[in-house]
Structures are given as C-alpha cells and as structure tokens.
C-alpha positions as CSV (number, residue, x, y, z in Angstrom):
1,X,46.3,106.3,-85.9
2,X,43.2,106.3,-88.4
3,X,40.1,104.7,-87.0
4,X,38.2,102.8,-89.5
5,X,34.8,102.5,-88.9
6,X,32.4,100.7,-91.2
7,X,28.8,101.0,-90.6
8,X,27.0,97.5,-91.2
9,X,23.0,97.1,-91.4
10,X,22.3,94.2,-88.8
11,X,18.8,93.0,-87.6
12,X,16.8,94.4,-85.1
13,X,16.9,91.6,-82.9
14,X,20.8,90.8,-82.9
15,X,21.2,94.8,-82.2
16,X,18.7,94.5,-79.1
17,X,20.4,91.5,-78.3
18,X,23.8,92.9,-77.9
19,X,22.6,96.2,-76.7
20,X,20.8,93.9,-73.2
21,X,24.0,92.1,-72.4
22,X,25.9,95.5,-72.7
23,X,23.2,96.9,-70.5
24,X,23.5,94.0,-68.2
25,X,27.4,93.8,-68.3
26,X,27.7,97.7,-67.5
27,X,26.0,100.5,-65.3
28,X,24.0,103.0,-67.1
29,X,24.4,106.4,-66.6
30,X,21.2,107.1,-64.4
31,X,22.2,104.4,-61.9
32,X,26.2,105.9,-61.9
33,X,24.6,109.2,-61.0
34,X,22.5,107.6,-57.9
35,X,25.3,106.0,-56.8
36,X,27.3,109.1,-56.9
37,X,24.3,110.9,-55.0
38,X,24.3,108.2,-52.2
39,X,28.2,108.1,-52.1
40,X,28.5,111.6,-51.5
41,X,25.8,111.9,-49.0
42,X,27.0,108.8,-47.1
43,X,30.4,110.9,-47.3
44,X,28.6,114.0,-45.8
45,X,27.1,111.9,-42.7
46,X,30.3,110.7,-42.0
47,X,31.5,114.3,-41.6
48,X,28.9,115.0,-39.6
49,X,29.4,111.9,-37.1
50,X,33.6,113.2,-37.0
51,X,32.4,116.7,-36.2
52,X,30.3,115.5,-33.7
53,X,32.5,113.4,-32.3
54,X,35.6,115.6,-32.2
55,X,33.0,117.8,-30.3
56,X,32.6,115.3,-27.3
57,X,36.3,114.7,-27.1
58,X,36.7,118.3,-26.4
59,X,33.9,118.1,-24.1
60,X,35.7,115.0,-22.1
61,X,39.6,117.4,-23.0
62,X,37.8,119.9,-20.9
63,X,36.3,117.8,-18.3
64,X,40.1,116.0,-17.9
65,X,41.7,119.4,-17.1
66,X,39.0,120.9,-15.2
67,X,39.3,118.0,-12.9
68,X,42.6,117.7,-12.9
69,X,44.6,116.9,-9.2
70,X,46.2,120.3,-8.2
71,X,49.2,120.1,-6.0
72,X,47.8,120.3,-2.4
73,X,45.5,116.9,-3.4
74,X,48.4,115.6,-4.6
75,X,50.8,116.3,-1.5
76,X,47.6,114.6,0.4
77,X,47.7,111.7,-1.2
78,X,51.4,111.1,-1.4
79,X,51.0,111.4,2.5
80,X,48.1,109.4,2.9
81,X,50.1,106.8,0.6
82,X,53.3,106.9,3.0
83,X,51.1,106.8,6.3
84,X,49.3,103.5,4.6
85,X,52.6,102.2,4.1
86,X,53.9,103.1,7.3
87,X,50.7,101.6,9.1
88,X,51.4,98.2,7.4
89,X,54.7,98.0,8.4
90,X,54.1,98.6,11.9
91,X,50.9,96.3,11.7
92,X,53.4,93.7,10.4
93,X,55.9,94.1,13.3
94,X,53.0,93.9,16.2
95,X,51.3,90.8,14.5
96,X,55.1,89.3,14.2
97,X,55.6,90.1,18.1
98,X,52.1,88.3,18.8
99,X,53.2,85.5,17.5
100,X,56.7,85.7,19.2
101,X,54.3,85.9,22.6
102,X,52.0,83.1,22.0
103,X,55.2,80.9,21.0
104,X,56.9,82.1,24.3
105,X,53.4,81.3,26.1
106,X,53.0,77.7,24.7
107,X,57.0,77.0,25.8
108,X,56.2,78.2,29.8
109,X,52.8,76.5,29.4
110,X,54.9,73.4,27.9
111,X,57.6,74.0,30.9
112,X,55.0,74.1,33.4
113,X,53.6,70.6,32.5
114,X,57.1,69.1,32.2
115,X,57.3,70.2,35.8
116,X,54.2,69.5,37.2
117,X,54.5,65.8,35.6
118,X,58.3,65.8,37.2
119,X,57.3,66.8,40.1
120,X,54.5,64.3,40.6
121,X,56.8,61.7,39.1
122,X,58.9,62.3,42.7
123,X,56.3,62.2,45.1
124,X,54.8,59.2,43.7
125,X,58.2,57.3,44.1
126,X,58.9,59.1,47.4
C-alpha cells in the first residue's frame, strides 16, 4: 500500500490551531513519561507493603506453632471438659431431687392442715 502524502502550505494560525486541540485531545510525551515514573514507583511501594506484610504473617505462622496446645494440655482439657459435664449433670439431678423434696414437703404440710382442720371439725361437733 503507497502512502500519498502531499505537503500543503496552511496559515500559521490554523496550524497552531490544530496543533492545541491535538495537544489537548492527547498526552505529550513528557507527561507519558511522569506518569510512567509514578506508576512504577507506586508499583514498587506496593512491593514493599506485600514484603512487609508476608513478613508479619510469618511472624504470627511462628507465633501459632510456637503456641500451639501439645498433647498433655490437650488431655487436660478434654478432662476438665468431661468433669464440667459430669458436674452439670449431677447438679441437675440434686436440684431435680430438691424440688421432688419441697413438693413432698408442701403435700405433709398440706396433709397436716387437712388433719388439724378435721380434727377440729370433730371436737367442735362433739
């Protein structure tokens, strides 16, 4: 394919015209290269933020392992877990028996009145 190109002699103030709105319409090269320059250093302070931060989480790796249960804490608290569950259980069945007393209470209190009002019921009609 040929390009033809024609050179034409055109004012100065329609060539300064046109050469403004393509200056206006486009980056120039000196703001391209800025923006490059503050792209890549943005792009390097993010690599220094992930290397720092991929530091700390192999800080907070190490702190999980070193504090890691080992298996005599962890026989502990399975004990300590079933002894809480046993002392619940057996807190359950007293508190349940309390209230199986105080019922049986209330009925020999309630008995005792039925008897004592009986009972005067006969002397008075004797």
């Amino acid at each position: 394919m040929a390009r033809l190109v024609r050179r034409v002699l055109v004012p100065g103030w329609i060539r300064r015209a046109a050469q403004s709105w393509f200056d206006a319409r486009y980056v120039t090269r000196a703001d391209h290269k800025d923006d490059i320059r503050d792209s890549l250093w943005e792009v390097k302070a993010v690599v220094r933020e992930l290397a720092e931060l991929r530091g700390e989480v192999e800080k907070l790796s190490a702190r999980i392992a070193r504090s890691a249960p080992d298996q005599t804490r962890m026989t502990r608290w399975d004990d300590a877990h079933r002894l809480a569950g046993e002392t619940a259980s057996a807190m359950d069945r007293i508190l349940q028996n309390e209230v199986l007393l105080w019922q049986a209470v209330d009925r020999v209190e309630a008995a005792c009145r039925d008897a004592g009002s009986t009972k005067g019921d006969r002397e008075g009609a004797r």
